[in-house]
C-alpha positions in Angstrom: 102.9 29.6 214.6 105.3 29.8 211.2 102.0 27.5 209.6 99.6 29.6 211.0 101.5 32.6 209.3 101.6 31.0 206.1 97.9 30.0 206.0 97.7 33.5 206.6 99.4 35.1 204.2 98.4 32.6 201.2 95.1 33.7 202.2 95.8 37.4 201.9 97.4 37.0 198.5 93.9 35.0 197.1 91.8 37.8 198.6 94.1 40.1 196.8 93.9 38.7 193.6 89.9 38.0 193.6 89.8 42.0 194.4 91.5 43.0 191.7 89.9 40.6 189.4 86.5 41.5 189.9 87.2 45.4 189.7 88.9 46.5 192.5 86.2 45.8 194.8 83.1 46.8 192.9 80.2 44.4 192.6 80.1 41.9 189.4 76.9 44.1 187.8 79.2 47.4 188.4 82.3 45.6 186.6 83.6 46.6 182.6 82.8 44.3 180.3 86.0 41.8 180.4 86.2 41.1 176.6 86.3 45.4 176.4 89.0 45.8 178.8 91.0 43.3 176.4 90.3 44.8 173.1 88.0 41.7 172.0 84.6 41.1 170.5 82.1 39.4 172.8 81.5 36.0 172.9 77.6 34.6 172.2 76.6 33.3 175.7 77.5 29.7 176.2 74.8 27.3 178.1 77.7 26.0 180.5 77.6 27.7 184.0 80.5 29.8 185.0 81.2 30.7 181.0 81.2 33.8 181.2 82.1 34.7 184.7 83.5 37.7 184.9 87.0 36.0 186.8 86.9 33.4 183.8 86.6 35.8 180.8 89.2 38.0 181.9 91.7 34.7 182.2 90.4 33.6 178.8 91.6 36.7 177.2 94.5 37.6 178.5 95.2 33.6 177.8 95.0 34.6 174.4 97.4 37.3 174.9 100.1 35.5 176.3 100.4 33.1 174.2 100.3 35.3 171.1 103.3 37.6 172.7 105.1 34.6 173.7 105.0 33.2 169.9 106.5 36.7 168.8 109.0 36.8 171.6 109.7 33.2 170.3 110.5 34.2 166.5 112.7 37.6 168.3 114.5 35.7 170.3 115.1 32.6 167.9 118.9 33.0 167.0 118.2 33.3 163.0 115.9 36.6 164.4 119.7 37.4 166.1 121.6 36.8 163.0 119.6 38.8 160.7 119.0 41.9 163.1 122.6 42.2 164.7 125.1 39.7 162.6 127.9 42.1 161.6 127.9 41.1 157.7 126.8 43.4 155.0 124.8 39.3 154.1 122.4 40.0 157.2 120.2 42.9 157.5 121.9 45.1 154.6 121.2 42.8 152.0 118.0 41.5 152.9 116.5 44.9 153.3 118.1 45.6 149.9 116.5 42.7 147.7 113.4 43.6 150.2 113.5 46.9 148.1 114.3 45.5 145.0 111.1 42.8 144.8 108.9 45.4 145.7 109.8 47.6 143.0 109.6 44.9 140.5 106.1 44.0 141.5 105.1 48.0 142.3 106.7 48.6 138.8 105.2 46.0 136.7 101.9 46.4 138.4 101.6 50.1 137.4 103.0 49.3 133.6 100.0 47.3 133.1 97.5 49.4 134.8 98.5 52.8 133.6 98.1 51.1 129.8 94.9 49.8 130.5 94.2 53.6 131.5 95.1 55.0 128.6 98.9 55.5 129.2 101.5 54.8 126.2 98.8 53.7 123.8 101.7 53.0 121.3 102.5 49.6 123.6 100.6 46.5 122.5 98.5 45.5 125.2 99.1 41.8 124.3 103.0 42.3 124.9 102.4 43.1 128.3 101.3 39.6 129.4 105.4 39.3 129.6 105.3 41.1 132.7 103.3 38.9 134.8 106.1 36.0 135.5 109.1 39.0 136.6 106.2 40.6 139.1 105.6 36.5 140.3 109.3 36.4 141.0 109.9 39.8 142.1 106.6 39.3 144.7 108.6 35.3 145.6 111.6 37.7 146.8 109.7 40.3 148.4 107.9 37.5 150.5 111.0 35.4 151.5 112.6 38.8 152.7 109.9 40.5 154.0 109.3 37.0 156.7 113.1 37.5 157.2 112.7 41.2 158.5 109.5 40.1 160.4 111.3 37.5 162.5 113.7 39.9 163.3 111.4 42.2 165.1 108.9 40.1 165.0 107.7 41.9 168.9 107.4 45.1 167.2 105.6 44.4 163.7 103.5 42.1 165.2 101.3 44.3 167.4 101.7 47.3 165.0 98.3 48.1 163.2 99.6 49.5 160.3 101.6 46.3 159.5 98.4 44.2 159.1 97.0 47.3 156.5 100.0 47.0 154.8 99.5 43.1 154.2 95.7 43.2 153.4 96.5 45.8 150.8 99.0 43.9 149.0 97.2 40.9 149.3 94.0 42.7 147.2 96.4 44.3 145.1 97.3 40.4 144.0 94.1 39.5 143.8 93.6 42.1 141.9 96.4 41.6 139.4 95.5 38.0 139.0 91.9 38.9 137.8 93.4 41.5 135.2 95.0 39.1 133.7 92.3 36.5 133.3 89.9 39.7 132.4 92.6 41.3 129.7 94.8 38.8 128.5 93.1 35.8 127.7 92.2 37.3 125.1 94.2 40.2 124.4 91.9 43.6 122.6 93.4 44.3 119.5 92.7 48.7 120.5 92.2 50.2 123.7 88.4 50.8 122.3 88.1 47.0 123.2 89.6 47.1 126.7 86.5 46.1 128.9 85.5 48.7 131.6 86.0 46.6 134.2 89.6 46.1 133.4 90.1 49.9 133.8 87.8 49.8 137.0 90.4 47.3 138.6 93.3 48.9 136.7 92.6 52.7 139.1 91.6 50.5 142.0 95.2 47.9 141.5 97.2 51.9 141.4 95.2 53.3 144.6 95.8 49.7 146.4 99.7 49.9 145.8 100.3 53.5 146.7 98.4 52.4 150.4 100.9 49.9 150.1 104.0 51.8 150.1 102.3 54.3 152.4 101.7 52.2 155.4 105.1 50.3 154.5 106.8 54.2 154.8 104.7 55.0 157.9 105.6 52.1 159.6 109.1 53.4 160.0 108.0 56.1 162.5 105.1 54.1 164.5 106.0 52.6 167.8 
């Protein structure tokens, strides 16, 4: 009788789960797409049966999901993640925030020296002196990164599945890409006047400013998004 009960029961639970699984009881023609309900882009069809089974997708994805939140959960819970968030030594999260701050001005600040005197801005400044600048922003962008993986790990839960952390990368990622071509563009060989500073300088001079202030927007809005 205890077996019987068992068998029973085991059976229930499958039946259970297959109802949910395929919609709560609708048929499979009536159920939502499986890679919508996850937030992902359909697959192309495969020529293997059972592909894209409606049972099978929705494992695949959330798959995918698990093992993405268990990486983050894994860099939260990793006892440097603990030392940097709650260690009670003004060395932990104080001071890293602090030189976070402080490499971000430097490469904010010596981004926007170049670009505003490609604009026009303090036309009394060589241009050719300003190829100085490019090795502080390097190291100023070498501190912001080593922090800024620091402050990551230590919420790692949070910033990883926030939106507006993934704008604020791909912005300061162009913004360097940006920077990098300016200085191939402009000071290889440096215009003696600002009547010889190509267009295209100034084009990625305005589009290097706009990329930066996005930057420190989304970085500021990220504060109060949860």
């Amino acid at each position: 009788m205890a077996g019987f009960q068992v068998r029973l029961k085991a059976d229930t639970t499958v039946a259970r789960v297959h109802h949910e699984v395929l919609g709560y009881g609708l048929g499979a023609e009536q159920v939502p797409a499986p890679h919508a309900r996850c937030g992902l882009q359909p697959k192309a069809h495969s020529p293997k049966p059972g592909k894209n089974h409606p049972v099978a997708s929705v494992v695949e994805c959330t798959g995918e999901r698990i093992v993405r939140m268990g990486f983050l959960e894994t860099l939260q819970n990793s006892a440097f993640a603990a030392w940097v968030a709650g260690a009670p030594t003004i060395l932990a999260y104080p001071t890293i925030l602090a030189l976070h701050t402080v490499g971000l001005g430097v490469v904010v600040g010596t981004n926007a020296i170049v670009d505003l005197r490609l604009l026009g801005v303090g036309k009394d400044v060589p241009i050719a002196e300003l190829k100085r600048v490019f090795r502080p922003m390097w190291m100023g962008f070498a501190l912001n990164l080593a922090t800024g993986v620091a402050l990551f790990i230590a919420a790692a839960e949070e910033f990883g599945t926030m939106p507006l952390f993934y704008v604020k990368l791909s912005l300061i990622t162009i913004a360097l890409v940006i920077a990098g071509r300016i200085r191939r563009v402009v000071f290889r060989h440096a215009p003696a006047s600002d009547a010889c500073i190509p267009r295209q300088a100034q084009i990625l001079a305005a589009a290097s400013l706009m990329l930066w202030i996005g930057a420190i927007t989304a970085g500021r809005l990220m504060a109060y998004t949860h």
